[in-house]
Structure formats: C-alpha cells, structure tokens
PDB file of N, CA, C, O and CB in Angstrom:
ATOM      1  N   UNK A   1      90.183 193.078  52.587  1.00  0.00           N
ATOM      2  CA  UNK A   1      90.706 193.495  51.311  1.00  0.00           C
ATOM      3  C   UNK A   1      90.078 192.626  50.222  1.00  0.00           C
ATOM      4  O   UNK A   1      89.757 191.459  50.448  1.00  0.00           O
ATOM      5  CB  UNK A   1      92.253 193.404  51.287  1.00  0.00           C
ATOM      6  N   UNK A   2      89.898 193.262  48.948  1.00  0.00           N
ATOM      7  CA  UNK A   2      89.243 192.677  48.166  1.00  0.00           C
ATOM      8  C   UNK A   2      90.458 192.316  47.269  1.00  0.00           C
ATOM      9  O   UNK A   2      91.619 192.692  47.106  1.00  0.00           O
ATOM     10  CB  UNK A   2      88.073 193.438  47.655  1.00  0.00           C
ATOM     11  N   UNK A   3      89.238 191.006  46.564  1.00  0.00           N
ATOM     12  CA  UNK A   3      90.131 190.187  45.327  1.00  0.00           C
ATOM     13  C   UNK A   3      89.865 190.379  44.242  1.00  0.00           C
ATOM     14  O   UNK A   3      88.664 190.192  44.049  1.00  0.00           O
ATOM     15  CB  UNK A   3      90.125 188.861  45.237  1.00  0.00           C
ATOM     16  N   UNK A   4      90.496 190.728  43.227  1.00  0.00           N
ATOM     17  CA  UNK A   4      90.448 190.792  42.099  1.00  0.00           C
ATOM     18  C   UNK A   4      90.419 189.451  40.967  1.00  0.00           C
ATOM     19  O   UNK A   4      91.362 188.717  40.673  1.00  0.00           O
ATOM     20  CB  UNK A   4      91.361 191.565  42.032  1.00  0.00           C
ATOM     21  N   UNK A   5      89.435 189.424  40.610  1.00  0.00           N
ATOM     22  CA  UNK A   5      89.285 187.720  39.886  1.00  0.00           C
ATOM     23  C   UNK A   5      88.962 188.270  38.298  1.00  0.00           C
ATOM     24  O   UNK A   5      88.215 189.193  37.973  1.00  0.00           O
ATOM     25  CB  UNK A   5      87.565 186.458  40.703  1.00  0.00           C
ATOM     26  N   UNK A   6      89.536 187.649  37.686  1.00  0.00           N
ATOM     27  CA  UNK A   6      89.455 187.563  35.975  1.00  0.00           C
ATOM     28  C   UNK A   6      88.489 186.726  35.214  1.00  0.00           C
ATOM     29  O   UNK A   6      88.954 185.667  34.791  1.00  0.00           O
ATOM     30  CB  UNK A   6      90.728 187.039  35.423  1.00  0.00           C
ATOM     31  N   UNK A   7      87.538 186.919  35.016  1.00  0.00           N
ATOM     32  CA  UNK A   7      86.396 185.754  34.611  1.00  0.00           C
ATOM     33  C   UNK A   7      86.617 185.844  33.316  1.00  0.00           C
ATOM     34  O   UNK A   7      86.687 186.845  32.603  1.00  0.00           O
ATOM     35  CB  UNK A   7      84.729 185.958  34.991  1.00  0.00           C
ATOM     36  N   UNK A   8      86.761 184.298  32.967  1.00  0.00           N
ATOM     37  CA  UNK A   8      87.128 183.847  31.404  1.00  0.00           C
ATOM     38  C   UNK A   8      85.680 183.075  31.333  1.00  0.00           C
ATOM     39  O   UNK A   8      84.899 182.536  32.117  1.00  0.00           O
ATOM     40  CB  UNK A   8      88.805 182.673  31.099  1.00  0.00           C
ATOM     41  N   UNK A   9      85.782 183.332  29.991  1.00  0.00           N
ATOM     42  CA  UNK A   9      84.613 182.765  29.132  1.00  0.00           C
ATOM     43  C   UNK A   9      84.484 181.401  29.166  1.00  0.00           C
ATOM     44  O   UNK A   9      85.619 180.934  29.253  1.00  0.00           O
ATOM     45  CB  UNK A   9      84.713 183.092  27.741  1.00  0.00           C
ATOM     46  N   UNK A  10      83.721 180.598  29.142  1.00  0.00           N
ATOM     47  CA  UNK A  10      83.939 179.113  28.309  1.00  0.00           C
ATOM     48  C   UNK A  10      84.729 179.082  27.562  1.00  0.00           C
ATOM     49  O   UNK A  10      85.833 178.743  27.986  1.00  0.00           O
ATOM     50  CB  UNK A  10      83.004 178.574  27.560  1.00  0.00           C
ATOM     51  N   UNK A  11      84.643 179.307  26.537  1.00  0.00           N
ATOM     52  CA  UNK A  11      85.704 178.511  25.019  1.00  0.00           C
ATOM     53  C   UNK A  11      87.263 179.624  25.809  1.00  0.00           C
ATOM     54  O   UNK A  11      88.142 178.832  26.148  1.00  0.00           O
ATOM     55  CB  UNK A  11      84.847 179.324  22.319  1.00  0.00           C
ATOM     56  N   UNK A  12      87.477 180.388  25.964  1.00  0.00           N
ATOM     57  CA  UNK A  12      88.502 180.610  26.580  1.00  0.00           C
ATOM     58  C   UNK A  12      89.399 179.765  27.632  1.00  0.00           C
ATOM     59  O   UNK A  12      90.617 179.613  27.544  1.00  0.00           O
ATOM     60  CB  UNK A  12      88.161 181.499  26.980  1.00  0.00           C
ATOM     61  N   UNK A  13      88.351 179.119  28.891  1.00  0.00           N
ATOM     62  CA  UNK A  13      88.453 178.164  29.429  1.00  0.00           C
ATOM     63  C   UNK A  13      88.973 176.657  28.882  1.00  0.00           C
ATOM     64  O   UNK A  13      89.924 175.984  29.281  1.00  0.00           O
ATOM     65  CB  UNK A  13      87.451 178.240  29.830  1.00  0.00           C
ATOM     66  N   UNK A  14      87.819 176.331  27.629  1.00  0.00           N
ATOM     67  CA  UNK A  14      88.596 175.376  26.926  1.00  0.00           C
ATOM     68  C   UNK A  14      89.684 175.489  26.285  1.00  0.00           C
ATOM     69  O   UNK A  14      90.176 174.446  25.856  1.00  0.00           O
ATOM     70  CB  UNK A  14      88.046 174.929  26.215  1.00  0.00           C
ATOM     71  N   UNK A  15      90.260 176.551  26.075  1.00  0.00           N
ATOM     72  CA  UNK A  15      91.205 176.547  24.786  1.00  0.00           C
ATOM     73  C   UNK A  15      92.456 176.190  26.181  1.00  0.00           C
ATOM     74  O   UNK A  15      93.213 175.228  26.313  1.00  0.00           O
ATOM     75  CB  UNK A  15      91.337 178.445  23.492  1.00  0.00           C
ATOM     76  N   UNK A  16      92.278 177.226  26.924  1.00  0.00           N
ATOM     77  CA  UNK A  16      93.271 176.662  28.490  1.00  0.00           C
ATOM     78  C   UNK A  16      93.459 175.806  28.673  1.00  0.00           C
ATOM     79  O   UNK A  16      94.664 175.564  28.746  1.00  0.00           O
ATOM     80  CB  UNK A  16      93.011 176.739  29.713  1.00  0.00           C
ATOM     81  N   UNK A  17      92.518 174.659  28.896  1.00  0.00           N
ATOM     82  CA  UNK A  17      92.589 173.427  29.023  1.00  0.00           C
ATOM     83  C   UNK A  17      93.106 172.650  28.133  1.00  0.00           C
ATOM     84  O   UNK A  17      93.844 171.818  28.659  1.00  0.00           O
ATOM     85  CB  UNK A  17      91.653 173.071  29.238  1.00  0.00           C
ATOM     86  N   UNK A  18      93.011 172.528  26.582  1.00  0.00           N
ATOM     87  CA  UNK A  18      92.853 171.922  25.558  1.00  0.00           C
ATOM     88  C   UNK A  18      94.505 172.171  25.503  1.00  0.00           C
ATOM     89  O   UNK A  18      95.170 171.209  25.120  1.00  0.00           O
ATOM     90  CB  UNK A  18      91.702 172.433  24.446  1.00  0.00           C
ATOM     91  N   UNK A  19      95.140 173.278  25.825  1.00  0.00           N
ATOM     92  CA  UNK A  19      96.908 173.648  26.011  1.00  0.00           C
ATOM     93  C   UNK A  19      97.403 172.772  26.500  1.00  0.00           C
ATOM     94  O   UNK A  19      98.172 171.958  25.989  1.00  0.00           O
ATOM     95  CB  UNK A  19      97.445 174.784  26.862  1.00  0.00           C
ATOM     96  N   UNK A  20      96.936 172.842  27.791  1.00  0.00           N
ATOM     97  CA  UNK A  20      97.481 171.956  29.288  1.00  0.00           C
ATOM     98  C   UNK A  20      97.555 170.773  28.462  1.00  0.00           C
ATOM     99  O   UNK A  20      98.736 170.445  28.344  1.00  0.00           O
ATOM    100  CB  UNK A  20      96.292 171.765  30.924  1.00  0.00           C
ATOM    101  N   UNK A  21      96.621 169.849  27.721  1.00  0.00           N
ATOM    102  CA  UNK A  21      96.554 168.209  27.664  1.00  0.00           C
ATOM    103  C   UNK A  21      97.194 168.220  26.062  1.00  0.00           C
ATOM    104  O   UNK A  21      97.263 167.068  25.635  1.00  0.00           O
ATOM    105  CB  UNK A  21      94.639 167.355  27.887  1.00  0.00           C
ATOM    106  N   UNK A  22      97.571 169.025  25.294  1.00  0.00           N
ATOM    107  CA  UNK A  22      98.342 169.215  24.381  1.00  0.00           C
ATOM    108  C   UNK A  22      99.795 169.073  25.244  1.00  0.00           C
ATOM    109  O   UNK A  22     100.588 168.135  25.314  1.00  0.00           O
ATOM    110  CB  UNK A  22      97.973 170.561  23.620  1.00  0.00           C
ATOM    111  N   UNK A  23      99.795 170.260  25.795  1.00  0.00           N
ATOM    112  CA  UNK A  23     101.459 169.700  26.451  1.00  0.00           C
ATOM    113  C   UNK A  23     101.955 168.825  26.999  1.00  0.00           C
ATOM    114  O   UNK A  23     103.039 168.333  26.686  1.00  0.00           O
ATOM    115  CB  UNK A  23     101.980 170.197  27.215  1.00  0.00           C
ATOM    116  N   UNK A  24     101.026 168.370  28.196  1.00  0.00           N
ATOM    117  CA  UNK A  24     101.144 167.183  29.016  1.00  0.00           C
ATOM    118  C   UNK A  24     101.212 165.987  27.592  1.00  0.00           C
ATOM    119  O   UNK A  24     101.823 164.990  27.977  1.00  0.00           O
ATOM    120  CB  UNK A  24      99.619 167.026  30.286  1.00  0.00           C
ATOM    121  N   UNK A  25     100.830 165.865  26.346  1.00  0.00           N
ATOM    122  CA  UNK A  25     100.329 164.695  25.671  1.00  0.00           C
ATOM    123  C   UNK A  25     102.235 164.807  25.020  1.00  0.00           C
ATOM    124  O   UNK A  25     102.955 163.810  25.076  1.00  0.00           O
ATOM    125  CB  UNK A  25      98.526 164.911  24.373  1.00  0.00           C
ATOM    126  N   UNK A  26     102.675 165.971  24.539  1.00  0.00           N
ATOM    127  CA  UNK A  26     104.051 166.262  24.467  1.00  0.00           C
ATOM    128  C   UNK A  26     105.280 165.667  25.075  1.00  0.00           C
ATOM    129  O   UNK A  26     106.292 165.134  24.620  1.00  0.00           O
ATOM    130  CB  UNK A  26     104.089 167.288  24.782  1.00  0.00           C
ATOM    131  N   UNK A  27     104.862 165.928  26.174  1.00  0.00           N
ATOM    132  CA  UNK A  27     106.114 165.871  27.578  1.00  0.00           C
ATOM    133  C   UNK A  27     107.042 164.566  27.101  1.00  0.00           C
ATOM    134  O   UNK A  27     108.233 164.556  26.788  1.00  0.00           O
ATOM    135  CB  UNK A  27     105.242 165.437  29.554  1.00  0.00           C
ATOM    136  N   UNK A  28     106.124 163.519  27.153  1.00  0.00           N
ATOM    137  CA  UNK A  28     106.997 162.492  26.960  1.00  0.00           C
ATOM    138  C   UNK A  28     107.969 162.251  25.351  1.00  0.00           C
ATOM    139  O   UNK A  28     108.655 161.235  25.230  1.00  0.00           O
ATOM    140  CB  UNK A  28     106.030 161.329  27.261  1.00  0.00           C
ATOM    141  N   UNK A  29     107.928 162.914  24.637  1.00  0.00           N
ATOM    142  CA  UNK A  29     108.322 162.898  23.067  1.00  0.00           C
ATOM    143  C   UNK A  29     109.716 163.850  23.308  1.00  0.00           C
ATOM    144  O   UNK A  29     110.668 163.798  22.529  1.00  0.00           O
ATOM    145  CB  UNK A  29     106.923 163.706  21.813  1.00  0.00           C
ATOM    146  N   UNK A  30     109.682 164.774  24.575  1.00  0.00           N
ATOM    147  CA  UNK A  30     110.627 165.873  24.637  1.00  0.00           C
ATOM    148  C   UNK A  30     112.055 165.288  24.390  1.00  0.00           C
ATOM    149  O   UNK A  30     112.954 165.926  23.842  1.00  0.00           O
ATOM    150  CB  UNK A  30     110.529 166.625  26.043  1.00  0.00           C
ATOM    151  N   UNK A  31     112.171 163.967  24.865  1.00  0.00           N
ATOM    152  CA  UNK A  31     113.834 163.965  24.916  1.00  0.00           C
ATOM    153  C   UNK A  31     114.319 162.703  23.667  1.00  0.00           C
ATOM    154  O   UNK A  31     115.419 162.153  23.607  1.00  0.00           O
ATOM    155  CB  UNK A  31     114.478 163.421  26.841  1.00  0.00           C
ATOM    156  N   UNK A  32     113.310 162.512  22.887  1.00  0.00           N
ATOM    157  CA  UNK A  32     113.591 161.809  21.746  1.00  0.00           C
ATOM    158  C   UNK A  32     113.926 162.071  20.453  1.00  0.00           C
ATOM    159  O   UNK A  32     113.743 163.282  20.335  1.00  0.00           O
ATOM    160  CB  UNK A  32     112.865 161.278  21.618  1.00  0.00           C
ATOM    161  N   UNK A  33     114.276 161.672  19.506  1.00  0.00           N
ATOM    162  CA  UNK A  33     114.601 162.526  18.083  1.00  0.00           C
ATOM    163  C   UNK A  33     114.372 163.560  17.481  1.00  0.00           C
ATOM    164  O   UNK A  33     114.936 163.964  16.465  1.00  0.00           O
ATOM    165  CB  UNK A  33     114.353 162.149  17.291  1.00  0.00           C
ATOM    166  N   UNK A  34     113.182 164.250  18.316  1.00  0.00           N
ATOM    167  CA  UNK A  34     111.880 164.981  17.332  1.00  0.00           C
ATOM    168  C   UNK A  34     112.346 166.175  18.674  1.00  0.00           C
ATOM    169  O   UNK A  34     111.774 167.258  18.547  1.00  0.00           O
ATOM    170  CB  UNK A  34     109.634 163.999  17.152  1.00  0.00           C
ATOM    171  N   UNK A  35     113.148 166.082  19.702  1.00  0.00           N
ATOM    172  CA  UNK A  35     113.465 167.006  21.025  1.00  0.00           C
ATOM    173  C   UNK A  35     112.892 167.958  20.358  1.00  0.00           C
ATOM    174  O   UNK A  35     111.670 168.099  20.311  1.00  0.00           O
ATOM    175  CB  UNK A  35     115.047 167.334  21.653  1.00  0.00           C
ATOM    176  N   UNK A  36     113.856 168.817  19.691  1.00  0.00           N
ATOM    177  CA  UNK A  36     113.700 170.140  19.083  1.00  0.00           C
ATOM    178  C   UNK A  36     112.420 171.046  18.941  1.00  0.00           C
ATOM    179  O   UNK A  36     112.038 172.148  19.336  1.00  0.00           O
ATOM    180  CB  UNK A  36     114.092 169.961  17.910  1.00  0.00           C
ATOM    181  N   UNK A  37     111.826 169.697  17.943  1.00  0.00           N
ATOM    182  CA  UNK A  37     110.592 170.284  17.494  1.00  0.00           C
ATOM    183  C   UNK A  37     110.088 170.661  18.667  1.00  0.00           C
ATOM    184  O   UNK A  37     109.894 171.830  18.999  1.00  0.00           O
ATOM    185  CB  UNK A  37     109.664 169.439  16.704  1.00  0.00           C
ATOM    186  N   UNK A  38     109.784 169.346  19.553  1.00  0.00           N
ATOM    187  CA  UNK A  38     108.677 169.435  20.701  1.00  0.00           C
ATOM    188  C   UNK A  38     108.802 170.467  21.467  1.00  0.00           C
ATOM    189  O   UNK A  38     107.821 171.190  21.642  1.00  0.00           O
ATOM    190  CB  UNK A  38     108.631 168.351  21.611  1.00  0.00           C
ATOM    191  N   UNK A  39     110.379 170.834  22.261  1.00  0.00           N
ATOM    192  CA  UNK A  39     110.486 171.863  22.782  1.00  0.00           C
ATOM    193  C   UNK A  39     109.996 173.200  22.081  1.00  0.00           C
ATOM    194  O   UNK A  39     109.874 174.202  22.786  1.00  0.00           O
ATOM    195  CB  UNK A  39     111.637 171.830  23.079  1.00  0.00           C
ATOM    196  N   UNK A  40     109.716 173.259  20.759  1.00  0.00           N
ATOM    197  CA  UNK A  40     109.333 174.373  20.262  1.00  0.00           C
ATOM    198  C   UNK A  40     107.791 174.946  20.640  1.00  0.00           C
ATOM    199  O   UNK A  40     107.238 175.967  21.049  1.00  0.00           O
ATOM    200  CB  UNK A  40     109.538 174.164  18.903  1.00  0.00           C
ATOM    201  N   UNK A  41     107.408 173.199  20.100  1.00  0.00           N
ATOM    202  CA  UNK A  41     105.791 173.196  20.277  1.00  0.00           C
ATOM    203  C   UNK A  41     105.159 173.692  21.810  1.00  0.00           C
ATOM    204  O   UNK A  41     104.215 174.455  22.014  1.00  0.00           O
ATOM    205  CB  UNK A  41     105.268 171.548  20.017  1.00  0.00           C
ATOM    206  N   UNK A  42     106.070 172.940  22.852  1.00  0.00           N
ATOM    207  CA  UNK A  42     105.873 173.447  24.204  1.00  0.00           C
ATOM    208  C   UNK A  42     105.926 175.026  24.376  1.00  0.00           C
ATOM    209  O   UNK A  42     104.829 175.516  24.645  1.00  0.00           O
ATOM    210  CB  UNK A  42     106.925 172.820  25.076  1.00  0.00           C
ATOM    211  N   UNK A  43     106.921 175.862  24.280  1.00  0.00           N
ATOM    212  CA  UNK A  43     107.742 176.686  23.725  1.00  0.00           C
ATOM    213  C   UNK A  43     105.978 178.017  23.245  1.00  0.00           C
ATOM    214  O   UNK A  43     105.391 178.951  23.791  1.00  0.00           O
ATOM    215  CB  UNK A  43     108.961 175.634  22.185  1.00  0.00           C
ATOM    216  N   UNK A  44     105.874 177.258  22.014  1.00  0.00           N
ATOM    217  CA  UNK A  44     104.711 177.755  21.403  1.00  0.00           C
ATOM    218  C   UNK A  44     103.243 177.640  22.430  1.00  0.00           C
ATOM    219  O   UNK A  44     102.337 178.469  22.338  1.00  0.00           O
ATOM    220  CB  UNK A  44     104.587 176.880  19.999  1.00  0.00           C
ATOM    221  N   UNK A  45     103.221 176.848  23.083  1.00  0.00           N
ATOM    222  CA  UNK A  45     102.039 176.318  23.662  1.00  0.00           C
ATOM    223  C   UNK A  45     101.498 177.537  25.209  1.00  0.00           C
ATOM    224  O   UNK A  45     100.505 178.115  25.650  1.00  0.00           O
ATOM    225  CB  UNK A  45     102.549 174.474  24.160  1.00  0.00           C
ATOM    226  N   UNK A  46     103.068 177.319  25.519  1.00  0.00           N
ATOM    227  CA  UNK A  46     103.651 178.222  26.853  1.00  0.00           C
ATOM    228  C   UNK A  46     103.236 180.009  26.501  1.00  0.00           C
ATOM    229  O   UNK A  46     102.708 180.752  27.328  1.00  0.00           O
ATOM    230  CB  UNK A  46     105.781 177.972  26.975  1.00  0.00           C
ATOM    231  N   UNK A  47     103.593 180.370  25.224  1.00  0.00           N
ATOM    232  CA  UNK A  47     103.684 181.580  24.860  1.00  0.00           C
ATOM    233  C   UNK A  47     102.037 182.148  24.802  1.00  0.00           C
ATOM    234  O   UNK A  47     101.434 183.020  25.428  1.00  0.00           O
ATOM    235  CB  UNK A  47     104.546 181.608  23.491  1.00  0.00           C
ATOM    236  N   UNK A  48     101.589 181.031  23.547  1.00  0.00           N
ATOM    237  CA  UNK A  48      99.887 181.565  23.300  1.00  0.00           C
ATOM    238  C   UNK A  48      98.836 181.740  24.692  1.00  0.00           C
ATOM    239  O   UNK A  48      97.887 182.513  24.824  1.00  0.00           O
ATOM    240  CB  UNK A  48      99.030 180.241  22.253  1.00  0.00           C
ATOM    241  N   UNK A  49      99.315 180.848  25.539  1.00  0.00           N
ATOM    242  CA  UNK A  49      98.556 180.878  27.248  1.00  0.00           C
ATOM    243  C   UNK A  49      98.884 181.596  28.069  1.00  0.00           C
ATOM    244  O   UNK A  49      98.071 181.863  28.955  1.00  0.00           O
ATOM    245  CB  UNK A  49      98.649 179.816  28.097  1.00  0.00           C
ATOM    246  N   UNK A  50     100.400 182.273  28.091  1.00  0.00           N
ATOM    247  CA  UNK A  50     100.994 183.251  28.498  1.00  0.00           C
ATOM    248  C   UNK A  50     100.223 184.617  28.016  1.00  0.00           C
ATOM    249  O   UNK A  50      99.601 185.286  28.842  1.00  0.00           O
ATOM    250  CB  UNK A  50     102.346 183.085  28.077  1.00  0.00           C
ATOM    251  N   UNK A  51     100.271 184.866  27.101  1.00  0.00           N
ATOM    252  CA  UNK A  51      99.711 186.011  26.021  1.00  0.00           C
ATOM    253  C   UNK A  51      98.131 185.903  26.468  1.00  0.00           C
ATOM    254  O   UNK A  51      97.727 187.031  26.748  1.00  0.00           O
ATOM    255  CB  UNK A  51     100.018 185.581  24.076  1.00  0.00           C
ATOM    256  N   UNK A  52      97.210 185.001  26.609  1.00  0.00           N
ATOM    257  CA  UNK A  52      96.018 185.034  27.363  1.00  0.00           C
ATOM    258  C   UNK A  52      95.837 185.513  28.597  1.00  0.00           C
ATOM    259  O   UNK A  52      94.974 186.315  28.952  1.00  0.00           O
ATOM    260  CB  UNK A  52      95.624 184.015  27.453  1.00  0.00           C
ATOM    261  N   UNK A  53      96.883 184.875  29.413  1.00  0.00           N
ATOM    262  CA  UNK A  53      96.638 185.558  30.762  1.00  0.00           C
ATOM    263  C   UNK A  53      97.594 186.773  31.341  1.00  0.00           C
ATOM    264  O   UNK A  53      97.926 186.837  32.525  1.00  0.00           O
ATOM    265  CB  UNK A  53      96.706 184.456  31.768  1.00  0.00           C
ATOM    266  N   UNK A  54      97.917 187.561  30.506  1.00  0.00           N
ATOM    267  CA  UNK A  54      98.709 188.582  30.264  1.00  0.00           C
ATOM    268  C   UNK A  54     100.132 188.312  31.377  1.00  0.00           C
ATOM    269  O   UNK A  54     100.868 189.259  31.654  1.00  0.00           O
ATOM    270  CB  UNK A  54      97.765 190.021  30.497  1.00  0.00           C
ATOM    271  N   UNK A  55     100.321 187.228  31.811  1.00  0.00           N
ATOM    272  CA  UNK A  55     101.998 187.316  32.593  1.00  0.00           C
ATOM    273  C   UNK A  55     102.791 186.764  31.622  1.00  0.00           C
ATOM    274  O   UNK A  55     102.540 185.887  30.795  1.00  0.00           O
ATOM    275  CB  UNK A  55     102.320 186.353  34.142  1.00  0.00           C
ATOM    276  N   UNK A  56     103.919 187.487  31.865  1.00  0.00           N
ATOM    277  CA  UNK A  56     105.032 186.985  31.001  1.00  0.00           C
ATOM    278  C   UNK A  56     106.195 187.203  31.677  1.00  0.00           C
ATOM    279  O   UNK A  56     106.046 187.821  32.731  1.00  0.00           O
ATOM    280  CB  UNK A  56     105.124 187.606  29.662  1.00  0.00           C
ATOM    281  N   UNK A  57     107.689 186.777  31.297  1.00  0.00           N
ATOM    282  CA  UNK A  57     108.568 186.616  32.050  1.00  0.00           C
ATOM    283  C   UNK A  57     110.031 187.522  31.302  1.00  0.00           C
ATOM    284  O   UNK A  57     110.374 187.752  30.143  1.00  0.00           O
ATOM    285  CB  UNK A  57     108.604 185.009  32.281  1.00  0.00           C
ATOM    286  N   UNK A  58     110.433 187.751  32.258  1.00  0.00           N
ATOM    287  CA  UNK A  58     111.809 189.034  31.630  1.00  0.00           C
ATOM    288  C   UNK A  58     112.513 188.466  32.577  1.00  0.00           C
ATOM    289  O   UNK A  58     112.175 188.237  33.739  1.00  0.00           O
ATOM    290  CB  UNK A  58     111.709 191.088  31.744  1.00  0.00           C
ATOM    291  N   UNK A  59     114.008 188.133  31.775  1.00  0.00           N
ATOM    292  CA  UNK A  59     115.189 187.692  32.984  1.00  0.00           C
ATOM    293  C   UNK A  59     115.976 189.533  33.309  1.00  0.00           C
ATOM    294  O   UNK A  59     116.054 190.429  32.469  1.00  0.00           O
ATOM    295  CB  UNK A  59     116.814 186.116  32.026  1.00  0.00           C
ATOM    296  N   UNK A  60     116.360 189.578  34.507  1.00  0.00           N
ATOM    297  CA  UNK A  60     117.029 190.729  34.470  1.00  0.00           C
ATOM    298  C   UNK A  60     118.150 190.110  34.756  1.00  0.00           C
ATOM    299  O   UNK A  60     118.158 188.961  35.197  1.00  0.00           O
ATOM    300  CB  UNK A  60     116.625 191.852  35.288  1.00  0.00           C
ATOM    301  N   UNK A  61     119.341 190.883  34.511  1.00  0.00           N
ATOM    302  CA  UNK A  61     120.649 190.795  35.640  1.00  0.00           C
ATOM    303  C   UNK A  61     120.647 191.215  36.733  1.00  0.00           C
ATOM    304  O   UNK A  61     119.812 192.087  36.974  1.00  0.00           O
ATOM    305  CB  UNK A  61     121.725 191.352  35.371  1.00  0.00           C
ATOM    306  N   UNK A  62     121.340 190.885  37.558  1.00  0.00           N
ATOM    307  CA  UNK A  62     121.575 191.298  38.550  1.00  0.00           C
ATOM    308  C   UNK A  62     121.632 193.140  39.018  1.00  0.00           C
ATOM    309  O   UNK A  62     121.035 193.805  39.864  1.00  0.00           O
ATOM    310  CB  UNK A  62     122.629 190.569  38.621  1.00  0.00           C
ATOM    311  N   UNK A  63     122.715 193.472  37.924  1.00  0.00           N
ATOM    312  CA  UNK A  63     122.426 195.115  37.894  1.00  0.00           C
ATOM    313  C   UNK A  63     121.040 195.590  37.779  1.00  0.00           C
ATOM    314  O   UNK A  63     120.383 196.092  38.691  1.00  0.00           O
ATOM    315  CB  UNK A  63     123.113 195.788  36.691  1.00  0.00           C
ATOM    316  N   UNK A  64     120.593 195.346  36.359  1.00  0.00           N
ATOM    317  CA  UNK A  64     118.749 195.474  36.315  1.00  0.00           C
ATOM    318  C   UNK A  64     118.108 195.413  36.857  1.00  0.00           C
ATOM    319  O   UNK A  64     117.331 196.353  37.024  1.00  0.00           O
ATOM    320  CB  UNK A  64     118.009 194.982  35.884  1.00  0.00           C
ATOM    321  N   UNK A  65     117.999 194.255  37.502  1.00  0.00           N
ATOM    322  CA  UNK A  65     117.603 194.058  38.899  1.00  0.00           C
ATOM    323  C   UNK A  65     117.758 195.147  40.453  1.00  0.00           C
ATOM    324  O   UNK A  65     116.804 195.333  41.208  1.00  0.00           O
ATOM    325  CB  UNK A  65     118.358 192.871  39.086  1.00  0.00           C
ATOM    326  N   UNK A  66     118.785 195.595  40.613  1.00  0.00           N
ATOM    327  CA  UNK A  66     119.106 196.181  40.999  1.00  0.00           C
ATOM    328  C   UNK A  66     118.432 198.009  40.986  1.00  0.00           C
ATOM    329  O   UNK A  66     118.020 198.754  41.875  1.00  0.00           O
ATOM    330  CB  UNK A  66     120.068 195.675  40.653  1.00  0.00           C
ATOM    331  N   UNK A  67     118.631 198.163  39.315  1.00  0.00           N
ATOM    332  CA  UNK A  67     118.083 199.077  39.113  1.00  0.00           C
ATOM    333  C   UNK A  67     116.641 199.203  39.348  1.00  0.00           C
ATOM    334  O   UNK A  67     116.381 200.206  40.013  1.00  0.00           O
ATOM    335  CB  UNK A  67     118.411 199.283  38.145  1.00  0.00           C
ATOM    336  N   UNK A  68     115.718 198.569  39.045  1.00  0.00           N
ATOM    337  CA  UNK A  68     114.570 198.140  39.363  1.00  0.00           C
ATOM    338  C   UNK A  68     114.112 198.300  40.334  1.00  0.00           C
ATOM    339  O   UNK A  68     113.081 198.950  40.511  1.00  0.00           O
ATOM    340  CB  UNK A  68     114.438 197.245  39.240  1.00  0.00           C
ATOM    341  N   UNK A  69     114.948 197.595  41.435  1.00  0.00           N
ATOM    342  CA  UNK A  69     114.836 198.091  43.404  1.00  0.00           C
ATOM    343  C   UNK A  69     114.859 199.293  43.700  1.00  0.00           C
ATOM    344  O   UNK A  69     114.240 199.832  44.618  1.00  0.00           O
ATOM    345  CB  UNK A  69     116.054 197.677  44.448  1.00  0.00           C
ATOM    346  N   UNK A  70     115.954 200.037  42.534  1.00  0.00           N
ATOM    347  CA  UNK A  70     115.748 201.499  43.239  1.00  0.00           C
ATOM    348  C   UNK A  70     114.650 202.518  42.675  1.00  0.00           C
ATOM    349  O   UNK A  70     114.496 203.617  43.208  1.00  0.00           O
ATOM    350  CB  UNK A  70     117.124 202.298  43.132  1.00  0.00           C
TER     351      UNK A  70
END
C-alpha cells in the first residue's frame, strides 16, 4: 500500500520550525503574570501551523459522537 506524503517547500519548512522554537521559547513565561497573553500567543502559534497542515480539532459530545458512528 502506498503512502501519501505532503512535500513542503523550504520557507514553509522554516516558518514550521521558526513556530516550534517560538513556542518552546514561550513555554516557560506560561504560568507567570503575562499567563494570559502567552497562552494566547501559544493559542495563536498552534492555530497558524494547524491551518498549514490542514488538521484541526472539533470536540464532539458524546451523542455527536455517537451520531458520527452511525
């Protein structure tokens, strides 16, 4: 069976990367005065890289869920 692979560009690649060490540079600021913001910035960081690699996340309920199965 074959694989399906997504080939990103360079500067696409970097901008991926350049996220990752933006957030990681974050992490530690999260639970100090500025929480809020940071969680936003993460928040923001999570979304624009999300939106690149087209997955994104939907909570269902349990019913929804449900519905979904059938």
């Amino acid at each position: 069976m074959a694989a399906i692979v997504n080939l990103r560009t360079k500067p696409d690649k970097l901008r991926q990367d350049q996220a990752e060490v933006l957030r990681q540079a974050l992490l530690p600021f999260e639970a100090g005065d500025l929480a809020g913001h940071v969680r936003g910035l993460i928040a923001h960081i999570a979304r624009q890289t999300a939106s690149r690699t087209r997955w994104t996340f939907v909570m269902l309920s349990p019913d929804q869920n449900a519905a979904v199965v059938r």
